[in-house]
N, C-alpha and C positions, 0 to 999 in steps of 0.2 A: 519503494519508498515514495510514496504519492503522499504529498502536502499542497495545501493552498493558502494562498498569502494574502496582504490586504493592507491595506493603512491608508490614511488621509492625507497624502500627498502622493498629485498625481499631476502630469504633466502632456505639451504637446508636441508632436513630431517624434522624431527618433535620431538617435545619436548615442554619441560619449562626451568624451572630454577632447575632442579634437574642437573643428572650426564650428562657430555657431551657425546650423543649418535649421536651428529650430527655436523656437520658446519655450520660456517657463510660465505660467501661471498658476498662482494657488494664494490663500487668502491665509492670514494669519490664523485661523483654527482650522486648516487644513482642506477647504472645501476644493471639489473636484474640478479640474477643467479637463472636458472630452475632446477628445479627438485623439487624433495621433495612432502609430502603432506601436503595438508590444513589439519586441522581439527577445526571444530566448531560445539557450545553448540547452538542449536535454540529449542525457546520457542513453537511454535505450532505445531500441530500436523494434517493429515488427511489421508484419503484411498480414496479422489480423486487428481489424476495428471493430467485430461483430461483439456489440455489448454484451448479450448475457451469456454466465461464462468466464468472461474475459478477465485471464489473470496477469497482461500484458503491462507494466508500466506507462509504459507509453499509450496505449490503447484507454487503457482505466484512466489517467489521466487527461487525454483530449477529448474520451467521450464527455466528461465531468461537463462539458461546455454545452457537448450539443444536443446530448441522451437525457432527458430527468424522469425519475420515479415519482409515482405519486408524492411521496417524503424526500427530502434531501437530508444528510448531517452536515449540518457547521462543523467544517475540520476543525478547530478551535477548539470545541467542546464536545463535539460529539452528540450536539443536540439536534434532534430531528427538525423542522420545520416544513411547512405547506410547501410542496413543488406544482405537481401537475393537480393536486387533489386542494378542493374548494377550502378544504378545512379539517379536523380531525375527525379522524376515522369516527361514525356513530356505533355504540357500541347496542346492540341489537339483545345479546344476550355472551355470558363470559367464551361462547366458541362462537357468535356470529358479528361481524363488524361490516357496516356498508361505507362507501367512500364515495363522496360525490365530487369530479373532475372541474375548477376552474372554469369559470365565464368566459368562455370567446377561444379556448386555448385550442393550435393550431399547430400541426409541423410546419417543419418551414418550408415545403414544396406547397402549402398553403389548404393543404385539405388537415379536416376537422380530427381533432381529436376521440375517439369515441372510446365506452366501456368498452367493445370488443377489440379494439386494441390495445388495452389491456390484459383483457383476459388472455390474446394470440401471446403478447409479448411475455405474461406468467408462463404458458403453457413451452415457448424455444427457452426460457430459463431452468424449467427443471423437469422435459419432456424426454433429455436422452439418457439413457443407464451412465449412473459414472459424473452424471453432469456436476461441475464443479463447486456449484451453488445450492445443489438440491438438500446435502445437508442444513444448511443456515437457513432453509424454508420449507422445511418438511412437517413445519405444524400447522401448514395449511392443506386441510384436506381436498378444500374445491374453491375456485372463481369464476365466479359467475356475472353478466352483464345483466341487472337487473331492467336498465335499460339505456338509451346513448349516453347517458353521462352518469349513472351508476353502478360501483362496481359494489357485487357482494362476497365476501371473503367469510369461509366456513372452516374452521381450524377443528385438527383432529385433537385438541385436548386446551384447558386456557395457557394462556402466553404471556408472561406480561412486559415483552418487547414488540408488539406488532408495529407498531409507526417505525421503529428502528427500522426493522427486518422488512420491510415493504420497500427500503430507498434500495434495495436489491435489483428490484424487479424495473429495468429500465425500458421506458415505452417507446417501441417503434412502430413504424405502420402495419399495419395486419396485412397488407398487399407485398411488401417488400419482400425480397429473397433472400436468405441468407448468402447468398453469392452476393448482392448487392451491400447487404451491410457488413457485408467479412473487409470490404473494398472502400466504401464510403457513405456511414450510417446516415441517416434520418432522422431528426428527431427534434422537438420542442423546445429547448434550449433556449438561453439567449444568444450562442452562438451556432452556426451551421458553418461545415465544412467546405471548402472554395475547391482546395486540391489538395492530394496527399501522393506523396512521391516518397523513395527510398531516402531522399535526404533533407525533404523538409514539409510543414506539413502549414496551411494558409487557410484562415479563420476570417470569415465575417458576419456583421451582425445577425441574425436571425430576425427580418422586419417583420413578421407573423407570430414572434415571442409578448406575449399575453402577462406572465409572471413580473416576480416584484423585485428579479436581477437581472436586469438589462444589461447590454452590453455599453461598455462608457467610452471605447477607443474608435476609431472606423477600421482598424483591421488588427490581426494576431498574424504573427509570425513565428513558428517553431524550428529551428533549426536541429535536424539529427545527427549528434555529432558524440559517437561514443568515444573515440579516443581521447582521453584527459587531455594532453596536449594543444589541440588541436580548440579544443572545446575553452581552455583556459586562456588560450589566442583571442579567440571569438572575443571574450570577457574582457580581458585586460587592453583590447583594442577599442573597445566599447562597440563594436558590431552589435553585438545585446547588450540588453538591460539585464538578462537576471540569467545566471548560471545555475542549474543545478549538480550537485553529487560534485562539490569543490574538493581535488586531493588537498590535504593537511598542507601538504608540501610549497602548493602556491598561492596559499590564502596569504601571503606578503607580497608577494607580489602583486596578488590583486588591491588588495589595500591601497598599495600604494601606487597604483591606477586608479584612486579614487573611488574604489567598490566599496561596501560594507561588506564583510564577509561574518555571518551568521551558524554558529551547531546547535543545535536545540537535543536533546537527549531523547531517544526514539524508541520504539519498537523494531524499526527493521534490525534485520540480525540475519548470518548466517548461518546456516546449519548442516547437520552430518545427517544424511537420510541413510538408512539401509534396508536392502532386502533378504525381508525376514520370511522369504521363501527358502533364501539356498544358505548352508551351512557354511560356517560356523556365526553366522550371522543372527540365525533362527533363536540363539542363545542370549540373554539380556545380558548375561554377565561376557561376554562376547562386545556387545553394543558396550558397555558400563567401562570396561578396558579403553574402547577408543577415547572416550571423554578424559578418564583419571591420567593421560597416555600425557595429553594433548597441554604444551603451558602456554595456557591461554592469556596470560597478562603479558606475557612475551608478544605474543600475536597484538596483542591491543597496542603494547606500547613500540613496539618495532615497524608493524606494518599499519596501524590506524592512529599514531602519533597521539596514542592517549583518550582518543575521541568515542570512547564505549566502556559498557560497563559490563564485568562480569556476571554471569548468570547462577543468581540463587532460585531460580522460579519459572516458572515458563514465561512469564509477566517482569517487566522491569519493576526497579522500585520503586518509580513514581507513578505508577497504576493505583489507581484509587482502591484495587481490590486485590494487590499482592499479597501475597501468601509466601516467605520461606519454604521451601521445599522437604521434604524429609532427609532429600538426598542433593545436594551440591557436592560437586565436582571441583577439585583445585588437583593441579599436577599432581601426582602422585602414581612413578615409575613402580615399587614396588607392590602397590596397589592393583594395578596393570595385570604385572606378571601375575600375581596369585589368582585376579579372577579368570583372568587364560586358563591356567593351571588349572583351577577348579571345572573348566570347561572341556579340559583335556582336551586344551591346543598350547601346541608350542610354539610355531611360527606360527605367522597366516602371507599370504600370498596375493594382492587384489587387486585391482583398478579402482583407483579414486578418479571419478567422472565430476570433472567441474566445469561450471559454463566461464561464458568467457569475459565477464565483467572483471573488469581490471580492479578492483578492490578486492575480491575473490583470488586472482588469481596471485596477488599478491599475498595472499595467506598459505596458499598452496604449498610451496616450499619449508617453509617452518611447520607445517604440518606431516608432512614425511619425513622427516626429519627424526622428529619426537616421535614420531609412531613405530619406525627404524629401531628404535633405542630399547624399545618392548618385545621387540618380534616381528611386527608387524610391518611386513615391506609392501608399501603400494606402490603401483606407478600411474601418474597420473597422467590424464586424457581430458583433453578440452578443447570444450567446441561450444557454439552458439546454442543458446537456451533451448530457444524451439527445439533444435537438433538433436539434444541429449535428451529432453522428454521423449519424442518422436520413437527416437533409435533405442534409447537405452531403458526408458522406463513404461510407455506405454503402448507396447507392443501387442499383438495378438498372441504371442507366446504364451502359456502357461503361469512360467517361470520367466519373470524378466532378467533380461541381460545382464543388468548391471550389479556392482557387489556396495559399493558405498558411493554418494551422491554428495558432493560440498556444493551449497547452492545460497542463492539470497533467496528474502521473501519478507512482507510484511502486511499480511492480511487486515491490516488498520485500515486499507485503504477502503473497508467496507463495513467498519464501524470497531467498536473499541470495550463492548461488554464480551467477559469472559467466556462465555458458550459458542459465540460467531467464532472467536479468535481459536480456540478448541476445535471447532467443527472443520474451520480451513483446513488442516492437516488432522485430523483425528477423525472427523467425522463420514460417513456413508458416502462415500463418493469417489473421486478415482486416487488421489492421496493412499487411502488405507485397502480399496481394491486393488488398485497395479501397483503402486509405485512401493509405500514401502508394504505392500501386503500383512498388514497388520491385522486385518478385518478376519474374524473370527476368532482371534484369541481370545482366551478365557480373561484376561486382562483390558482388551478391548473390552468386552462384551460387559464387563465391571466400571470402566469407566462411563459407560456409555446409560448405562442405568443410572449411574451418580449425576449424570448431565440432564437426562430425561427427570428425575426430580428435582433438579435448581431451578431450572426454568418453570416449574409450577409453584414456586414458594418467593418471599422475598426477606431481604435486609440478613440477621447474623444466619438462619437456619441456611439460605442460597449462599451465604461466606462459605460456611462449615462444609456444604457440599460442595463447592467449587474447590475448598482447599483440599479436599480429600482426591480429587481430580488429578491436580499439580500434582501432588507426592505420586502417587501413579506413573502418569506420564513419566516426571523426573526419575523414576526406577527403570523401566521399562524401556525408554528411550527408541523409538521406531524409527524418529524423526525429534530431535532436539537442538536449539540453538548452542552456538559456543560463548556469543555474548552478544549485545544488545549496543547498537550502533547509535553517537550521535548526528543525525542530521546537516551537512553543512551547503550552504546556498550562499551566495553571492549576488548583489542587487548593486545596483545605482540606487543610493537616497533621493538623488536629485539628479535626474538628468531630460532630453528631451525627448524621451519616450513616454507616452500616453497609457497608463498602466489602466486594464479594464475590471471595474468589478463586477466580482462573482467568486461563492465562495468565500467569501472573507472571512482576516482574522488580523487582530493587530502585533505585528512585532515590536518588542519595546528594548529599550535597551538600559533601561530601571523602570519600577514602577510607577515613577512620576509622570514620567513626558515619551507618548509615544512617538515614533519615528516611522517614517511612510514610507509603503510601496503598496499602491493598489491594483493587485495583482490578480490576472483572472487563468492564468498559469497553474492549471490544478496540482500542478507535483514541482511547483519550484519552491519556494521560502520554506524554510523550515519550520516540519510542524508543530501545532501545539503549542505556540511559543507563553501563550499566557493564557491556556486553557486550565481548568484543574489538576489535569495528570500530566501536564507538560512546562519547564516554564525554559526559557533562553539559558545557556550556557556557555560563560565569555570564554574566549579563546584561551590559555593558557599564558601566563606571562603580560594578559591584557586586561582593564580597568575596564569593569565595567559601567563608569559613567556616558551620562549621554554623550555623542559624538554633537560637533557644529555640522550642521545643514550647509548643503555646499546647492551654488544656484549656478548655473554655466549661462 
């Protein structure tokens, strides 16, 4: 769940609502005053930073700062804009595009940007089998350094997302090691890494950043603090300015610590992954059981206090390209048993492998439960992310370890058209090679022809084929969501923290009069808040009128 924030009120120094250790300044239409530091409460945690690749929340989220691609997207909208590259791609012919690199632009250890570091940083993105990203860039067939500051991009067929699919490819130095950026990247940014330690990670300007998002604070502070608790302390103390992943449970209490507390309606979502190596798994109507088993508006409304919405689609409903599925899932025990039966299985026996994010693992239980009531007895196992990929799903084994998988994920964090979002979990890569081995099914290999033609066409004929996609997917089920999570983050409106931009997007709280935090925090405020496919979502029981600006 990677979202970036923004808004025209901005402040200096750092604090809360205790003694005044700091100021405010900002000007009646919001104009910025810099200085000061961020500091923010983030929920995940890892000891990889190596950009490409990196399916890390926390990693995808603070490279946002100091890694850029040629292109960047406004989390907002989804729309590309000039990063590391002069201007838009020239289009040579419908499979050849050249990019030429920004005037002056530099890492921040101060040496020059060049096309061959581009071309190095293309080639550790999608040079190892399996690589995570190689799906959502496999219509490039070659990159080439035409010369220091041009790159040439030759696509194996036309595209017509390349600017999109380019903010992929994040530029590092062509001399660094992977050892070195797995540890403490490099990179172009308006921000560059200070220190990164197991529990907090320290941000400062990039004085060598050339682009047109500067950093606006003198320093960034990230605090790693996964347990809700602890993390809701942080907040409601005002140690931070902006909390992400707020449980339901203490959005009143931060309120009434003087936070805004913010849900915006999302794409992240959890999901039931299986492996369709080992039986009775191999079976759809096996997979189709666990979904019809599962009462998923129990789950929403017992353990997510409301804050998600059921799944008709692979896609939420406020996706500008949803589709109803052919096949939606609502409880249905009866349901269950017959398509077991049809399976000829009577019970089933398994380990439900979940990781260890406490909103997960609060669904755990009401999901054995109902699965109990079909046959179906699991017992579950839970360990750290890394861990259960590592151990259970991408192993050197054949046949991997594990039997079902309840996990998050939210591949928005790398754009928001239908093919990228498809490809994270669907597409050539280690998804459908190890984890749920889906890759070679005569279904796969169906949907994946459906995909290779949207992407060559545009407007209803790419609908038509993207929706023929979903109902697929929603049958087959390898890897499907159980419902579609909103968003909730917590901020300071006003306080004396120095919020930096980058990335921006305004959160409103009507569409009259927007309300600030200019936030350079790539995965804290909630996304999309007034983008097309996304808009703000009041709390339950709460008025959506503007709040009053509070000034300490």
């Amino acid at each position: 769940a990677v979202a970036a924030a923004a808004a025209g009120l901005t402040l200096a120094g750092c604090g809360g609502g205790g003694g005044d250790t700091g100021s405010t300044t900002t000007t009646d239409n919001g104009a910025v005053a810099q200085g000061g530091t961020l500091t923010a409460a983030v929920a995940y945690e890892t000891n990889n930073y190596l950009p490409p690749n990196n399916s890390s929340a926390l990693a995808v989220g603070a490279d946002w700062h100091v890694v850029e691609g040629l292109y960047e997207l406004d989390m907002a909208t989804y729309k590309p804009y000039a990063a590391l590259a002069a201007g838009d791609p020239v289009e040579v012919s419908e499979t050849e595009y050249e990019v030429t690199l920004r005037d002056g632009a530099k890492f921040s250890d101060g040496t020059d940007v060049k096309a061959s570091d581009v071309v190095a940083s293309y080639e550790r993105t999608v040079g190892a089998e399996g690589a995570l990203y190689l799906s959502m860039l496999d219509f490039i067939d070659s990159v080439e350094a035409k010369d220091d500051t041009t790159v040439t991009f030759k696509l194996a067929h036309p595209f017509s997302l390349v600017k999109e699919r380019l903010a992929l490819i994040k530029v590092v130095p062509e001399s660094a090691t992977d050892a070195d950026l797995t540890k403490q990247p490099v990179g172009s940014g308006p921000w560059m890494y200070q220190s990164i330690s197991e529990s907090a990670i320290e941000f400062v300007p990039n004085e060598h950043y050339t682009g047109s998002k500067p950093a606006k604070a003198d320093t960034m502070h990230w605090d790693i603090i996964k347990d809700d608790t602890a993390r809701t302390t942080a907040m409601q103390s005002a140690t931070v300015a902006v909390m992400e992943n707020v449980p339901a449970t203490v959005a009143d209490q931060l309120t009434g610590a003087g936070a805004a507390v913010e849900s915006v309606q999302g794409f992240n979502l959890p999901f039931l992954m299986f492996n369709t190596k080992k039986a009775p798994f191999d079976d759809a109507r096996v997979r189709q059981a666990f979904f019809y088993a599962i009462d998923v508006n129990k789950l929403i409304s017992n353990a997510m206090s409301g804050l998600a919405a059921p799944v008709k689609s692979f896609l939420p409903e406020d996706h500008a390209n949803f589709h109803e599925a052919s096949t939606v899932y609502e409880q249905n025990a009866d349901m269950a048993k017959r398509l077991l039966e049809e399976a000829g299985v009577t019970t089933i026996d398994c380990t439900l492998d979940t990781t260890d994010a406490s909103w997960i693992k609060d669904l755990s239980p009401s999901i054995k439960e109902d699965l109990g009531k079909v046959g179906i007895n699991v017992t579950i196992q839970e360990q750290a992310s890394a861990a259960l990929y590592s151990n259970r799903c991408d192993t050197d084994e054949e046949v991997q370890p594990f039997d079902v998988v309840l996990a998050p994920g939210d591949p928005t964090v790398f754009g928001n058209d239908p093919d990228l979002l498809m490809n994270w979990w669907y597409g050539d890569n280690s998804w459908t090679q190890k984890r749920s081995s889906w890759k070679g099914s005569a279904e796969y290999e169906q949907l994946h022809e459906l995909m290779s033609q949207a992407v060559e066409t545009t407007g209803s004929e790419q609908q038509e084929l993207w929706n023929r996609c979903f109902d697929i997917i929603a049958e087959q089920v390898p890897l499907y969501p159980l419902f579609h999570r909103q968003m909730t983050t917590a901020y300071y409106e006003s306080s004396r923290c120095a919020i930096p931009e980058h990335r921006t997007h305004v959160l409103r709280y009507n569409r009259k009069r927007p309300v600030s935090l200019r936030c350079g925090a790539g995965r804290f405020l909630a996304r999309r808040a007034e983008s097309p496919r996304g808009r703000r979502v009041p709390r339950k029981g709460r008025s959506p009128r503007t709040r009053e600006r509070r000034t300490w």
